[in-house]
C-alpha positions, 0 to 999 in steps of 0.5 A: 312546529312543536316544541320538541321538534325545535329542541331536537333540530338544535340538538342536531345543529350543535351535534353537527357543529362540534362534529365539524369543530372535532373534524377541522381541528383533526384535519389541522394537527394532521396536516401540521404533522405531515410538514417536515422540517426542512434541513439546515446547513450547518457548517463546520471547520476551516474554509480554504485560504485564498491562494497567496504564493503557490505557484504551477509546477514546471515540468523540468521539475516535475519531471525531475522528481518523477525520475527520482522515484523512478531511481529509486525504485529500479535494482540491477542485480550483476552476479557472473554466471559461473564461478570458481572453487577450490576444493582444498581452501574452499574460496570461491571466486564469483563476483557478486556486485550491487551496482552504485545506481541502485537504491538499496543495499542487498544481502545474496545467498547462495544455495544448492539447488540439489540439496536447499542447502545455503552454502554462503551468504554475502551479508549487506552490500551497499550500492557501489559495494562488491564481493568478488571472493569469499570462503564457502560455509558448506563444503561441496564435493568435487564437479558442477554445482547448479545454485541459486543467488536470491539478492535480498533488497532491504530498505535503507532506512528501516533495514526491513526486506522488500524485496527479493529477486533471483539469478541462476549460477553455476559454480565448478569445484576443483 
């Protein structure tokens, strides 16, 4: 063998070794990379308390609590279905009532169905409160009147409408 076939064979073999080094750390960063960093658990706040004095709920008490909300959140409306004028003084009898079981306080207005026109409004009635006469704020002529009460139902505690529920009425002038 000669010399340059033994210099050219080492050439070869540190060639291949430092392409071997190259390709294993080329092989090691790559698979380094790829592992992915496994997430932790950070917690954060307030843990629950054991429980200490609570107690279950009976269902007399439940029960007693569901009907209030349930009171509170029926309305009767009683308005008669006919009512009274006279045409000279303009009183009107018609008994307009919000009954003491209901939860709020209510405001009607009476108008005329064949005009829009609103011939009277009550103001506020509280429960347990009525009106039974009043004086009209529109004249009407003489005859039949079909009109409709709208009962406005208003929060006790804001004074803001909530609601509004109506009744038919028929109010004779004579």
């Amino acid at each position: 063998m000669d010399l340059k076939d033994v210099k050219t064979r080492k050439r070869l073999i540190y060639v291949i070794i430092g392409l071997l080094i190259l390709i294993g750390a080329g092989a090691a960063l790559f698979f380094h990379s790829q592992k992915t960093v496994s997430p932790r658990m950070v917690v954060s706040g307030d843990f629950l308390p054991p429980e200490k004095d609570a107690q279950k709920i009976k269902p007399a008490d439940l029960q007693k609590f569901a009907q209030t909300k349930v009171d509170k959140s029926k309305f009767n409306m009683i308005i008669a279905p006919t009512g009274k004028i006279d045409q000279t003084t303009e009183n009107a009898e018609l008994p307009i009532q919000n009954p003491k079981e209901n939860a709020y306080p209510v405001s009607v207005d009476l108008k005329d169905d064949a005009t829009g026109d609103v011939v009277y409004t009550t103001g506020a009635i509280q429960p347990g409160y009525e009106v039974r006469t009043f004086h009209l704020e529109k004249n009407l002529t003489p005859g039949s009147h079909q009109m409709t009460a709208e009962f406005n139902i208003y929060d006790p505690a804001t004074k803001e409408r909530r609601g509004q529920v109506s009744a038919e009425v028929l109010l004779a002038v004579h």
